[in-house]
N, C-alpha and C positions, 0 to 999 in steps of 0.2 A: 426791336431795340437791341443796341449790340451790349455785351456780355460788359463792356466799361460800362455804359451808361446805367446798367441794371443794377452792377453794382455800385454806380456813385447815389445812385435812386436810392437802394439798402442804407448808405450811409446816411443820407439826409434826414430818412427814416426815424434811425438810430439817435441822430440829433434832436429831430424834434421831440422824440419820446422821451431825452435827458432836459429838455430845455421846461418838459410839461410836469416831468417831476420835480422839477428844481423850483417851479412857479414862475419861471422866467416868460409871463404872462401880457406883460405891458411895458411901455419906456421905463416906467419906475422900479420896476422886479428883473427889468434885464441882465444878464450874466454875462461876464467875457466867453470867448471860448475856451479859455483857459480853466476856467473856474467848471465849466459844464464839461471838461474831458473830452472835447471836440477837435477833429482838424477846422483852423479856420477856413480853408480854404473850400469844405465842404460846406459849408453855412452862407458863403458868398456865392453861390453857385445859382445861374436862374432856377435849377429846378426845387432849392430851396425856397426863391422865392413863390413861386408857384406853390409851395407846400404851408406857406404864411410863414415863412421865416421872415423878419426883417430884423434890420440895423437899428441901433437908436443913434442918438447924434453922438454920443459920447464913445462908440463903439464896443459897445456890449450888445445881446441880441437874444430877441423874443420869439415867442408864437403870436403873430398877430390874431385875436380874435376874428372868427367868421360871421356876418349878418346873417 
């Protein structure tokens, strides 16, 4: 993995960990990135989705629950 991508991995990280204390849990609890102290552009990133980041319709954004 190169030294970017390890570090945008770190950031996404960093996001979901802000997004799990905030309770930004589901569509309904979702948070801007603004409000969460995130770059958006790390939150839009596939490796965020892979990490259960997603979008809600209104654009604010979650930790998707795991089955």
């Amino acid at each position: 993995m190169s030294t970017l991508l390890a570090a945008l991995a770190l950031k996404v990280e960093n996001a979901k960990k802000k997004m799990l204390e905030a309770g930004a849990v589901s569509p309904e609890t979702a948070k801007t990135a603004k409000e969460l102290g995130v770059d958006e552009f790390t939150i839009k990133t596939r490796i965020a989705k892979k990490k259960g980041i997603t979008a809600s319709s209104d654009g604010r954004y979650y930790v998707k629950a795991t089955t």
